[in-house]
C-alpha positions, 0 to 999 in steps of 0.5 A, a space after each residue: 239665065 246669067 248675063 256677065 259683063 267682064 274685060 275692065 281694069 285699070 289703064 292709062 289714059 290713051 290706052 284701049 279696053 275691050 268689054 265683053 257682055 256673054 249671055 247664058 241660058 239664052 241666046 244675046 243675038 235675039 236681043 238689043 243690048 245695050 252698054 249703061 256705065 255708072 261713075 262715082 257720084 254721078 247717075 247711070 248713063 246710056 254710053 251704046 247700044 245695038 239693035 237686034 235684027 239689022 244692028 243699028 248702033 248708038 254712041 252717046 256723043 262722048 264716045 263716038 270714034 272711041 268706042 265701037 259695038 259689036 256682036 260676036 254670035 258664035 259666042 253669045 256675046 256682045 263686046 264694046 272695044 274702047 279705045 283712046 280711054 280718057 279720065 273721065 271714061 272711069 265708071 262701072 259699065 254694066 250691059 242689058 237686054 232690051 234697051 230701048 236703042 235706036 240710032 238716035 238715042 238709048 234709054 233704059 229697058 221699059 218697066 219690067 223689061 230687060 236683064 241686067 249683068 254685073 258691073 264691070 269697073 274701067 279705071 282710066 288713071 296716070 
């Protein structure tokens, strides 16, 4: 069983990234999955998620319009487009199974639930 976040890099602000969460030994579609990112310093955050079965999607308020959530089944992966980087986008974005994700809100799995990847870093810098 191995999730595996990947896509980041450094970009200049304005600029676009899409990250990829790919699942394997066992199948992401089943799952809500959420995107969590961490910066220097500061706590882990919820940034969006994706509710299995109907979909439902959440945006922390600082990237609504920016970033959007996706799946991509056929490939066992979930993605997080992210467009109009800013500075203070710059974190380590990790992703992980069975948030607890709503349209209102996203929070970290319950006690020994949910798997979470490696880290990916996103650099929002001139």
């Amino acid at each position: 069983v191995q999730l595996q976040a990947s896509g980041g890099g450094l970009v200049q602000p304005g600029m676009s990234l899409r990250l990829s969460c790919a699942a394997s030994g066992f199948t992401l579609s089943y799952y809500a999955i959420g995107w969590f990112r961490q910066a220097p310093g500061k706590e882990r955050e919820g940034v969006s998620c994706i509710s299995s079965g109907d979909g439902n999607t959440y945006y922390e308020d600082s990237v609504k319009g920016r970033f959007t959530i996706s799946r991509g089944n056929a490939k066992n992966t979930v993605y997080l487009q992210m467009n109009s980087l800013k500075p203070e986008d710059t974190a380590v974005y990790y992703c992980v199974t069975d948030p607890i994700c709503s349209t209102y809100g996203l929070a970290r799995p319950g006690l020994g639930r949910g798997y979470w990847g490696q880290g990916t870093l996103v650099t929002v810098s001139s």
